[in-house]
Wavefront OBJ file of the C-alpha trace (Angstrom):
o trace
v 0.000 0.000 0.000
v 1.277 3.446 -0.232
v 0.221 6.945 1.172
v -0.051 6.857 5.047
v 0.339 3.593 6.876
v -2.870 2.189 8.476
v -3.009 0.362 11.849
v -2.540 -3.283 11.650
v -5.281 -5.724 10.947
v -5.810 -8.490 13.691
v -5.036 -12.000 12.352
v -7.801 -13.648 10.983
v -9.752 -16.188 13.435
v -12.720 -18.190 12.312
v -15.220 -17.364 14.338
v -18.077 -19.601 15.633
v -21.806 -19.338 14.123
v -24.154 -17.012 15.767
v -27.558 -19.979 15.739
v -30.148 -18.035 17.747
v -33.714 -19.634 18.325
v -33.217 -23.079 17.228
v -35.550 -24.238 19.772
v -38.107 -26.779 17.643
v -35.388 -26.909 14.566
v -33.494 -30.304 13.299
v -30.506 -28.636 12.182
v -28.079 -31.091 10.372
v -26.113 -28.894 7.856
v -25.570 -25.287 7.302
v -26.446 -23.510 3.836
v -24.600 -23.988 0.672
v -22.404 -21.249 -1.195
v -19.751 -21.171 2.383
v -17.040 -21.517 -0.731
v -18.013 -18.358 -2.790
v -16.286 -15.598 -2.569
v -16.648 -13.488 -5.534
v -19.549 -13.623 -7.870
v -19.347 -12.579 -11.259
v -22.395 -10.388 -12.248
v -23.903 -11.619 -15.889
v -27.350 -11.651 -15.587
v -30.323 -10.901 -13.579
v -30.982 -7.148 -11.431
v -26.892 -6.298 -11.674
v -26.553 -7.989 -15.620
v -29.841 -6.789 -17.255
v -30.166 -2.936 -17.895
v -33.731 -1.728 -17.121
v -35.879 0.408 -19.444
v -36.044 2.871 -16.656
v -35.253 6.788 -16.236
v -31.810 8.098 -14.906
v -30.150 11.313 -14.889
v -27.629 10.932 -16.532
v -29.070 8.300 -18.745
v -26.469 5.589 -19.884
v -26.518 2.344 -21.621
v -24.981 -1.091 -21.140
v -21.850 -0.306 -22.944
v -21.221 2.408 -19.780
v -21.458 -0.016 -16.957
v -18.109 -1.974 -15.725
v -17.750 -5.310 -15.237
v -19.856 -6.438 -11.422
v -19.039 -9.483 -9.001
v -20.660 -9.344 -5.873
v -19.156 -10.470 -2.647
v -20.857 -11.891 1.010
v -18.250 -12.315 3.563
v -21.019 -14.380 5.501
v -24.178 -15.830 5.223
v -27.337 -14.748 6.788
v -28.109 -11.743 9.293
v -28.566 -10.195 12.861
v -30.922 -7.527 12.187
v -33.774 -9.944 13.224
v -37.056 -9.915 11.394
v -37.239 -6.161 11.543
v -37.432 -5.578 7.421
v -40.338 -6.810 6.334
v -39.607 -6.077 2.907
v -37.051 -8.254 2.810
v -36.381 -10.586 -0.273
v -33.492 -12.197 0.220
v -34.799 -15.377 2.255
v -36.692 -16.070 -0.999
v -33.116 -15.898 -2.785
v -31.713 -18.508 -0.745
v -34.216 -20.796 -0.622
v -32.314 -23.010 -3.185
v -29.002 -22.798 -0.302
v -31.184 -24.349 2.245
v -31.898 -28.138 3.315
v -35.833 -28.209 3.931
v -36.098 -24.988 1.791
v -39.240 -22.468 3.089
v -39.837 -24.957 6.300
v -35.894 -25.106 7.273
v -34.573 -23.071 10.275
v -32.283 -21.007 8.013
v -35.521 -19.651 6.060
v -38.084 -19.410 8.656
v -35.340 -17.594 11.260
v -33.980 -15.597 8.626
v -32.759 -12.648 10.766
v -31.621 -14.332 13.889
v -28.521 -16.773 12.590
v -25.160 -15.835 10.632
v -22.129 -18.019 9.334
v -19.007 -16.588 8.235
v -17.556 -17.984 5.444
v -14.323 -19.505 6.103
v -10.914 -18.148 6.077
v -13.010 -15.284 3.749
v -10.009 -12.618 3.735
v -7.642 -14.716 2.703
v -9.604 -16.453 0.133
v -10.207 -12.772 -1.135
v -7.039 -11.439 -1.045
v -5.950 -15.102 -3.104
v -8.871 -14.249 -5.636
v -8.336 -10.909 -6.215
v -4.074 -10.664 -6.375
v -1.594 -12.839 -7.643
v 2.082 -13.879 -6.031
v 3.582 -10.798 -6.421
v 0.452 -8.767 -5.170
v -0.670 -7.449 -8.359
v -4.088 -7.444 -9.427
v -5.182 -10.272 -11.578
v -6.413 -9.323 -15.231
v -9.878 -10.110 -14.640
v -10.376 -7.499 -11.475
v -8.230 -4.654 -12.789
v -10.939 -1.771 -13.737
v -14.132 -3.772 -11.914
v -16.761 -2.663 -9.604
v -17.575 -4.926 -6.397
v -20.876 -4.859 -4.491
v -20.151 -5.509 -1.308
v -22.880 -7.024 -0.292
v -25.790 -8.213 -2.016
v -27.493 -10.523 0.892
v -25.939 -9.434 3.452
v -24.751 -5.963 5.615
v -20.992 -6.112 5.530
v -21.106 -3.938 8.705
v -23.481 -5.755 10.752
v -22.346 -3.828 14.362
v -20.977 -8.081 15.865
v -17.274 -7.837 16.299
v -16.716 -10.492 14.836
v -18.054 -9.008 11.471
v -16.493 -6.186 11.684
v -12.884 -7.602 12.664
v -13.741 -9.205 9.067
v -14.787 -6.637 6.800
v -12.225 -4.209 8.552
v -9.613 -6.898 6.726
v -11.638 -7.378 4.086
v -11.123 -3.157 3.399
v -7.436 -3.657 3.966
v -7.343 -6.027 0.869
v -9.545 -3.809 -1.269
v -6.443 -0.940 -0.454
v -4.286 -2.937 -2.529
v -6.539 -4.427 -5.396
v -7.301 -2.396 -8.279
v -10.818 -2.393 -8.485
v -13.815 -0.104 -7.371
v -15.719 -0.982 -3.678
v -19.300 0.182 -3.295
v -20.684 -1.247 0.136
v -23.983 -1.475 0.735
v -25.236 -0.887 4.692
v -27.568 0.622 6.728
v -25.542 0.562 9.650
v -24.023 3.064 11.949
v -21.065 0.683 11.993
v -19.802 2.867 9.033
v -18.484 5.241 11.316
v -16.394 2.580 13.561
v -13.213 3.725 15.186
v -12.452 0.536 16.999
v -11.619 -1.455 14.117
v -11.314 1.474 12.044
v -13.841 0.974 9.274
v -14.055 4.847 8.952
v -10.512 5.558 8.738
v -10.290 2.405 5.950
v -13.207 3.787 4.040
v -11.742 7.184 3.855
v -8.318 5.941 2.591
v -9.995 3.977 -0.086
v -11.774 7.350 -0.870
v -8.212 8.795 -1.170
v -7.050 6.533 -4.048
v -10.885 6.829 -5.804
v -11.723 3.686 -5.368
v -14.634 3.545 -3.035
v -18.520 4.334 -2.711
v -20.908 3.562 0.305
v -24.587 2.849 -0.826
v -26.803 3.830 2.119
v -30.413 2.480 2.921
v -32.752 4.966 3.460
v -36.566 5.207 2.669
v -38.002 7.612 3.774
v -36.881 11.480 6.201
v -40.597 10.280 8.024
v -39.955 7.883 11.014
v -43.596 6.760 10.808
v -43.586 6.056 7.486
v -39.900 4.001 7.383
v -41.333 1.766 10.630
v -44.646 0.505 7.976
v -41.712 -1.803 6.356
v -38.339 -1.433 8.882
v -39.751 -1.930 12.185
v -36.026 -1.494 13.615
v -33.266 0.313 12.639
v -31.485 3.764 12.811
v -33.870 6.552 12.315
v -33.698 8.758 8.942
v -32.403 11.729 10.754
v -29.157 9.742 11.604
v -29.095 8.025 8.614
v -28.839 11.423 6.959
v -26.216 12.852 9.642
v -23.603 9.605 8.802
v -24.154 10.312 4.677
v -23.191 13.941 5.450
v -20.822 12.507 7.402
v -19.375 11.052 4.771
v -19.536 13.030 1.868
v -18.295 15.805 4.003
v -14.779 13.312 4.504
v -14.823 12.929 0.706
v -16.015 9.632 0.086
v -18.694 8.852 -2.624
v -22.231 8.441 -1.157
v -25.243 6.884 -3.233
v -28.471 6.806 -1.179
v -30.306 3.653 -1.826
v -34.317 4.735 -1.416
v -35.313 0.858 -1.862
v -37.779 0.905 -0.673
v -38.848 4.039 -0.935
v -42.157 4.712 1.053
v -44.145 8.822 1.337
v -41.442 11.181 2.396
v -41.897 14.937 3.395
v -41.700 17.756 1.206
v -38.073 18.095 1.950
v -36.963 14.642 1.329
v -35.084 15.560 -2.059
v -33.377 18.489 -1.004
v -32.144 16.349 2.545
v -30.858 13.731 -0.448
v -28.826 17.041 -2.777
v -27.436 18.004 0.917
v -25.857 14.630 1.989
v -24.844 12.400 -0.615
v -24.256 12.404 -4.294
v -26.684 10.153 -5.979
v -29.823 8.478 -5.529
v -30.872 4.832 -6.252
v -34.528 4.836 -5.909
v -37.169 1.386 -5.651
v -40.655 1.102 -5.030
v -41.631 -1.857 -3.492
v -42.277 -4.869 -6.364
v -42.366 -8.449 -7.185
v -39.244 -9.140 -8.574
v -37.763 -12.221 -10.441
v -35.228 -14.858 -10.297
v -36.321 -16.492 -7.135
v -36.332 -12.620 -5.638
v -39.616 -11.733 -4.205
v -40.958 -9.047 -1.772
v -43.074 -10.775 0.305
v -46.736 -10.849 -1.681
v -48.694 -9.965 1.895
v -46.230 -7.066 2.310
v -46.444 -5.623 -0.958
v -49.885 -5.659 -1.641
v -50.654 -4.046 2.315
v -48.715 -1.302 0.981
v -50.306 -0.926 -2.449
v -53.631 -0.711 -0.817
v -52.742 1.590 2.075
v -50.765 4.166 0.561
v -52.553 5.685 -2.782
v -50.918 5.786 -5.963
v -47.682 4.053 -4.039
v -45.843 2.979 -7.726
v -45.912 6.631 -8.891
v -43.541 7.498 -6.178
v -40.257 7.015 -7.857
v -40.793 9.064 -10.718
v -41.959 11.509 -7.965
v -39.031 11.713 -5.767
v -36.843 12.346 -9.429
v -38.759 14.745 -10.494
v -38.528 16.357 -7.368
v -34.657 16.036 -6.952
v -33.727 17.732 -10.454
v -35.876 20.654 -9.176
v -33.598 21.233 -5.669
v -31.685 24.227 -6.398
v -27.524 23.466 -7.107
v -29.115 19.734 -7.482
v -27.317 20.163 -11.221
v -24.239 17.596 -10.321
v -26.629 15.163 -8.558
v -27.403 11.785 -10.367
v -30.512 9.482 -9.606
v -31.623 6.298 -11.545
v -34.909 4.131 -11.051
v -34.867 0.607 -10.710
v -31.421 -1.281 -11.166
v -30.457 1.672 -13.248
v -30.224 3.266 -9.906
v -27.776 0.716 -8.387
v -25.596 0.471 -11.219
v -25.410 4.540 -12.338
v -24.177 4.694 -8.698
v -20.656 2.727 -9.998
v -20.891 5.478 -12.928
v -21.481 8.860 -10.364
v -18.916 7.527 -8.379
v -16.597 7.833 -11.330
v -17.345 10.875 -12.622
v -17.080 12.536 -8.910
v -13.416 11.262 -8.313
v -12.591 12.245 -11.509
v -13.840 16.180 -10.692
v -12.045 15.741 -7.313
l 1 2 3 4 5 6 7 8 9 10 11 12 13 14 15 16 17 18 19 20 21 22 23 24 25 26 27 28 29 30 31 32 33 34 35 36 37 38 39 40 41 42 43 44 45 46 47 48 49 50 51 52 53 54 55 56 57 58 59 60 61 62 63 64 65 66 67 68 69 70 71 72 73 74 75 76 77 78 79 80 81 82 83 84 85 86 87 88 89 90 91 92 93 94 95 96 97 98 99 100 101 102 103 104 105 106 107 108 109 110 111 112 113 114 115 116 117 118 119 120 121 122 123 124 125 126 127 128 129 130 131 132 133 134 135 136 137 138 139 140 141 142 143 144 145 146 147 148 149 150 151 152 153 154 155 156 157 158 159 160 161 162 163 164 165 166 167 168 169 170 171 172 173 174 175 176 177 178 179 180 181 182 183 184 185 186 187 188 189 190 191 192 193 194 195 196 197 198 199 200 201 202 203 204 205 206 207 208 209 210 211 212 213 214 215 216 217 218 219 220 221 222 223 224 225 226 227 228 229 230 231 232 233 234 235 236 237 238 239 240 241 242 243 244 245 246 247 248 249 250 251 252 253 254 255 256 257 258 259 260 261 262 263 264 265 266 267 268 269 270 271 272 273 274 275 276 277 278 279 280 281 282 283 284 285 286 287 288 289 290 291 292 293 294 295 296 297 298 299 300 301 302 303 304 305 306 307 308 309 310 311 312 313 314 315 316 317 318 319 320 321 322 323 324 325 326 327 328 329 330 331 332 333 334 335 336 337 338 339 340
């Protein structure tokens, strides 16, 4: 690495599965997909370009190549998203599918995947520490099914070695979390994050749906409130680093919502709640309580857009609907470090 010397990452220790309420469960073997480390992105939401608005439109010809990495699988933020899709996803991972423990406590159990910084580090670098031909120039979603800074130190201890390996790898980081953990001194994710931001090569996506408490507990029922969700993407734009807001799923907002959006970050990636394909499904009771309850919920999106170009200096902001969202975040992120 070069530029100013960070502290010293602990050495990596497996550490045990976090199993709560197994009471009533036969639990014989854990999930498939403990081996994968980096995913290559060729189809589906991250390899199929939406006919959807963004601002700055692009095509498919703009957008890098994507892989998509989990250091672990499952969660600890219990069952409080109710919008949640990916226990659909991993259905196919589970023994016993929808009846299994892993799908019906989906919330309340995580397994890290072994030995997962070294593994990376092996996948991403050769011998000589150079990055391998098929990384150089790539974007990395980090994560897809999982929040990379789930507040366990355990997980953290990971992904705080898991940023010290993105330092030296020649490839673009955009990690996805809702979690306050982003600002962590003790291991210091912050200070990582911001030295990545240094050399360009870094984005955090943060989930937020709503600047109404009220109106973010109908689908989160736990969770850091939007205020503070706002203060740690001002946070962070403020330090330099790239911020994308991810508004999926977006839910009624206040009349200032768009201009609290220009203020802290730089782009917006913004979702309505929907049933989505390839095994990935809202759930159908969730989806159509909040069709019925809040009127003319799918016009939204276009809403919040329309809304956003019309905030006043809101010229260099970027939004995209849909996946066009997700992926023009890799592009904003570009075209910011590249005016910085």
């Amino acid at each position: 690495m070069t530029g100013r010397q960070l502290p010293a990452p602990s050495m990596e220790i497996q550490p045990k599965p976090i199993l709560k309420r197994t009471s009533g469960y036969t639990i014989d073997s854990f999930p498939k997909g403990l081996d994968t480390i980096l995913t290559p992105q060729t189809s589906g939401f991250w390899g199929k370009l939406t006919d959807c608005p963004a601002n700055p439109d692009f095509t498919t010809t703009d957008i890098p190549q994507i892989w998509t990495a989990d250091p672990w699988i499952g969660c600890l933020w219990g069952l409080s998203c109710r919008f949640c899709y990916v226990p659909s996803v991993g259905t196919r991972l589970y023994e016993g599918g929808h009846s299994s423990y892993w799908y019906q406590e989906w919330g309340n159990w995580l397994i890290y995947k072994p030995d997962f910084t070294s593994r990376l580090r092996k996948q991403l670098l050769d011998g000589a520490g150079q990055t391998r031909p098929q990384f150089k120039g790539a974007a990395i979603y980090y994560s897809p099914k999982t929040d990379p800074l789930l507040p366990v130190k355990d997980a953290l201890a990971i992904s705080a070695r898991n940023l010290d390996v993105f330092l030296d790898a020649e490839c673009f980081l955009m990690i996805q979390t809702r979690s306050k953990a982003v600002e962590q001194k003790d291991p210091p994710i912050l200070e990582r994050i911001i030295e990545l931001a240094k050399r360009k090569k870094v984005g955090v996506s943060f989930s937020i749906s709503t600047d109404i408490l009220a109106e973010q507990r109908r689908i989160e029922t736990g969770g850091l409130a939007p205020a503070e969700r706002l203060r740690i993407m001002a946070r962070l734009k403020a330090a330099g680093v790239f911020v994308s807001a991810a508004v999926a799923p977006l839910m009624p907002y206040s009349p200032d919502f768009a201009r609290k959006l220009v203020d802290s970050c730089h782009h917006a990636a913004i979702q309505v709640l929907h049933l989505t394909g390839a095994g990935a499904a809202t759930p159908k009771p969730v989806l159509e309580q909040t069709q019925s309850e809040i009127p003319h919920y799918r016009e939204l999106a276009g809403k919040l857009a329309d809304e956003i170009d019309a905030v006043p200096g809101a010229e260099q902001f970027s939004w995209g609907i849909n996946n066009k969202g997700f992926l023009g975040a890799f592009l904003a992120a570009h075209r910011f470090y590249e005016k910085s």
